[in-house]
Structure formats: C-alpha cells, structure tokens
C-alpha atoms as an extended CHARMM CRD file, in Angstrom:
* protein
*
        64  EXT
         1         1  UNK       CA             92.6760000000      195.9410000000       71.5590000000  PROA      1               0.0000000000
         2         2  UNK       CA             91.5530000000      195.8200000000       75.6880000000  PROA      2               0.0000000000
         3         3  UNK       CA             93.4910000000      193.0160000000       76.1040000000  PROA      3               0.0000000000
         4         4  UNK       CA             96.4460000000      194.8020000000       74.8170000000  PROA      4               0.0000000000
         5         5  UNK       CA             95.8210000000      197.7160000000       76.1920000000  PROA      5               0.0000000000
         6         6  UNK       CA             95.6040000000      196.0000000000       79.5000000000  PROA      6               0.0000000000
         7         7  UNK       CA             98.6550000000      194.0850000000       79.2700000000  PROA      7               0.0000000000
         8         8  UNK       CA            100.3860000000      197.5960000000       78.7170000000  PROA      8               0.0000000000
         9         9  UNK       CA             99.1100000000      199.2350000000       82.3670000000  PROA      9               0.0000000000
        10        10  UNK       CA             99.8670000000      196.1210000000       83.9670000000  PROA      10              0.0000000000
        11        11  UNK       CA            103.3290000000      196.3990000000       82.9340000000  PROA      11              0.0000000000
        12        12  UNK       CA            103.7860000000      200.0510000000       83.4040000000  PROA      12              0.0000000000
        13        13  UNK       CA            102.2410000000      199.1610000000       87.0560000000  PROA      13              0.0000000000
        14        14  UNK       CA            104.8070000000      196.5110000000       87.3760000000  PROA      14              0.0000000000
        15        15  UNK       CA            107.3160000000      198.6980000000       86.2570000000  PROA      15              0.0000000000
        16        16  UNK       CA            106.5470000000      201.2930000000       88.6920000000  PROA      16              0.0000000000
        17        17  UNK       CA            106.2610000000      198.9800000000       91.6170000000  PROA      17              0.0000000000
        18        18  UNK       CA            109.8250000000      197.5350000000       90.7460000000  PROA      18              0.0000000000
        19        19  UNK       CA            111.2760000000      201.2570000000       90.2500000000  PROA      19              0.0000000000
        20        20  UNK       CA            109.6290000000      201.8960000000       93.5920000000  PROA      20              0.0000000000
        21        21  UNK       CA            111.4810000000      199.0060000000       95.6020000000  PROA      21              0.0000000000
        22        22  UNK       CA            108.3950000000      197.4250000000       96.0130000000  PROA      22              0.0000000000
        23        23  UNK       CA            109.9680000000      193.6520000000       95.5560000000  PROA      23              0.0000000000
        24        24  UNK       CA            112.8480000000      194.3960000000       97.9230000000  PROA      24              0.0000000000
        25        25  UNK       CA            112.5880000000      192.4420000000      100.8690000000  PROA      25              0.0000000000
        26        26  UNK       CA            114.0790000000      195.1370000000      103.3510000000  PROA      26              0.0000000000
        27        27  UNK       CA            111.2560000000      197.6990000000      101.7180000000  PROA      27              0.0000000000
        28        28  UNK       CA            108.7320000000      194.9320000000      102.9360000000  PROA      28              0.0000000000
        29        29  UNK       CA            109.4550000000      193.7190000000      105.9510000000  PROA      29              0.0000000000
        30        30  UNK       CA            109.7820000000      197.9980000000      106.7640000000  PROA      30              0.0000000000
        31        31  UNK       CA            105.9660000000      198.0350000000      105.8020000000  PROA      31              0.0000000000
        32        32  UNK       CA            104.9280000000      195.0610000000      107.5070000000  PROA      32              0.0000000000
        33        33  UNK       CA            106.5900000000      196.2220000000      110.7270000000  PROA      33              0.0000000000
        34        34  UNK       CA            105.3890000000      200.1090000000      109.2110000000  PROA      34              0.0000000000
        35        35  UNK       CA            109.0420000000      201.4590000000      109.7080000000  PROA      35              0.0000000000
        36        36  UNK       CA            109.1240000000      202.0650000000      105.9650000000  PROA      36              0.0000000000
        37        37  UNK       CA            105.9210000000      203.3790000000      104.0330000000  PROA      37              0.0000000000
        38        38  UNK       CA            107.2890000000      203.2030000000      100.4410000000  PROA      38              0.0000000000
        39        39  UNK       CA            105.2640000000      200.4730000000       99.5880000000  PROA      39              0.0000000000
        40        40  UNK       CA            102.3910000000      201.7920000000      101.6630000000  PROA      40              0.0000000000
        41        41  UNK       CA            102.2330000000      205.1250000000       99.5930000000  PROA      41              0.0000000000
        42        42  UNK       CA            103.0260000000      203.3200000000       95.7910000000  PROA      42              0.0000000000
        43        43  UNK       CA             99.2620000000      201.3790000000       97.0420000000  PROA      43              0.0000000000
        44        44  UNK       CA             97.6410000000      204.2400000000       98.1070000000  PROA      44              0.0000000000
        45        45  UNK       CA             98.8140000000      206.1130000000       94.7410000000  PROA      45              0.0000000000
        46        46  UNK       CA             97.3630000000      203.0780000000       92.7690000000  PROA      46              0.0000000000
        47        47  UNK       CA             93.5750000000      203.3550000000       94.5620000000  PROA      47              0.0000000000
        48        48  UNK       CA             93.7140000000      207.3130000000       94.3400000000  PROA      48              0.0000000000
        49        49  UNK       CA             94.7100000000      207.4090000000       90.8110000000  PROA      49              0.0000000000
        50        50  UNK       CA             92.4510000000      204.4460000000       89.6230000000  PROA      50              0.0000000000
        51        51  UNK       CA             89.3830000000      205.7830000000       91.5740000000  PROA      51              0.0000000000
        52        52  UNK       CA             89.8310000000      208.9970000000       89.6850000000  PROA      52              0.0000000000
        53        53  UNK       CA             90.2440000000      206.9870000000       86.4850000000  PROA      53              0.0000000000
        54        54  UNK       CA             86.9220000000      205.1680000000       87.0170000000  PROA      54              0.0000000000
        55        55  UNK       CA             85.1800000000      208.5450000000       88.0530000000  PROA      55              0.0000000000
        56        56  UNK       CA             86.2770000000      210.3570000000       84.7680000000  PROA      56              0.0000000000
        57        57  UNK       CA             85.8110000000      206.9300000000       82.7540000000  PROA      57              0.0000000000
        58        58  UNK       CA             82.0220000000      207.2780000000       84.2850000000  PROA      58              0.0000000000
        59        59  UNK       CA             81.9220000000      211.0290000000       83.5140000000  PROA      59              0.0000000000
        60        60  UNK       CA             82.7020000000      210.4060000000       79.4020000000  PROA      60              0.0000000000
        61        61  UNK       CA             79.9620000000      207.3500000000       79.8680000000  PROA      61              0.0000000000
        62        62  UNK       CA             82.9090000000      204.9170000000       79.0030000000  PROA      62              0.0000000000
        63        63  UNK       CA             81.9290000000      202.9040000000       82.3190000000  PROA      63              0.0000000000
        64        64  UNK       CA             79.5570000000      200.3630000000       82.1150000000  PROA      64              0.0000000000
C-alpha cells in the first residue's frame, strides 16, 4: 500500500513539474542564468509543502 501510495505523489509531482514547464529547455536555461524563476518557485513549493507534511506527519505520531 506505501509503495503505491508513493508511486501516486511521484506522479502527481511529475505531473506538476511538467504542467509547470519544468522540462522545457528555455524554462531552464532562464533558471540557470536566473532570468526565469518558474522552476525556482515549483522547488521551493515542493520543500515548503513537504516540510509541512513531515511536521504534521510528526504531530499525528505517523513519523518515525
């Protein structure tokens, strides 16, 4: 059941990252030369909303 339910965030992530623009090439290069910060914010959303997942994962002692 975790390894299913793993596979299904992954691909919603990978869904959201490709809905985002984050494979284009133009939308990378923009971020490596920080002209465009699409890709820069999608990360940044990842961390912020996996560090509150963890935190609320800890608060309903799911965590280990």
């Amino acid at each position: 059941m975790k390894l299913v339910l793993g596979l299904a965030i992954g691909m919603a992530f990978g869904a959201v990252l490709q809905l985002g623009g984050a494979s284009s090439y133009k939308k990378i290069m923009g971020s490596l030369l920080l002209k465009d910060l699409t890709i820069i914010k999608i990360i940044m959303m990842a961390i912020a909303v996996g560090t509150v997942g963890i935190y609320a994962l800890d608060l309903a002692d799911m965590a280990k």
